[in-house]
N, C-alpha and C positions, 0 to 999 in steps of 0.2 A: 670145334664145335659148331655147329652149322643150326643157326636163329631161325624162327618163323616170327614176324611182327604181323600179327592180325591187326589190321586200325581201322576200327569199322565204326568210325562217323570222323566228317569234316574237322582240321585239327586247326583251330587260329593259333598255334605258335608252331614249332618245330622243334618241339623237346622231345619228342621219340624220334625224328629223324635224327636230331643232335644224338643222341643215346644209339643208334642204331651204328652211326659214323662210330662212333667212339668204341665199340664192340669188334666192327667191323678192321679198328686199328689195333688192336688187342687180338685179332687171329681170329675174330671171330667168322664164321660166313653166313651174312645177311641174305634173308628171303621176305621179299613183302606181300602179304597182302589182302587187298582193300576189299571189303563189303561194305552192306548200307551206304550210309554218306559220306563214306570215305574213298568209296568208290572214284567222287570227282577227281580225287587227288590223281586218277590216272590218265587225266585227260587236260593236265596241268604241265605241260613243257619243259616249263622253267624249276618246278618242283621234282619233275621225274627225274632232269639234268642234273639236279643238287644227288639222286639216289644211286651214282653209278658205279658207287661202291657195292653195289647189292649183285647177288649172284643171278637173282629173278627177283620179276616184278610181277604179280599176277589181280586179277580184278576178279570177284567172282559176278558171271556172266549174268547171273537170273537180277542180280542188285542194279547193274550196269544199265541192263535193258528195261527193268523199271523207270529208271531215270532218266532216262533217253541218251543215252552215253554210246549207245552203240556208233561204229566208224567214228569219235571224237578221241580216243584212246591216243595217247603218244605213242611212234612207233619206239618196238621193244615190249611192251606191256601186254603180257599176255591174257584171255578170259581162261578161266579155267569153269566146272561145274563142282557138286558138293564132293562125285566123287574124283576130281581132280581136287580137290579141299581136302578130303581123308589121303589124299598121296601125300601130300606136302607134310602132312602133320605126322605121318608114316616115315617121312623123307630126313623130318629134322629133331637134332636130340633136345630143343627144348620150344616154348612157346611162351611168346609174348604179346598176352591181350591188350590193346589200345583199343579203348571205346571212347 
């Protein structure tokens, strides 16, 4: 079964990334990805390195570039647009909102 984690604002702990591992050890195949303030998380190193159990990593682009996130991205983290957003959600058999 193949995940979408939307996490779209800044997260202080890592209980969806924790949840996401755990899925992803269960057969699951992880897909992430970040809008709003969650975005930052894609320009965080050390947090992208903890996700590399994840099939994809994506940032949606217009959230990114409000932020000023753009060229700070970890390499591997892709932008995508809304309708690279409708693929993903097209892509995968279920959906998990983190706000």
């Amino acid at each position: 079964m193949r995940l979408l984690f939307v996490v779209g604002r800044a997260q202080e702990t890592e209980t969806v990334f924790s949840l996401a591992d755990e899925m992803a050890r269960d057969s699951g195949r992880i897909v992430f990805l970040f809008t709003g303030d969650g975005c930052r998380h894609a320009a965080d190193p050390e947090l992208v390195g903890t996700l590399r159990f994840a099939e994809g990593i994506y940032v949606l682009e217009e959230d990114c570039r409000s932020r000023g996130l753009q060229g700070r991205l970890v390499e591997g983290v892709e932008a995508t647009d809304y309708d690279g957003w409708v693929d993903l959600l097209e892509a995968c058999d279920r959906v998990v909102s983190w706000a």
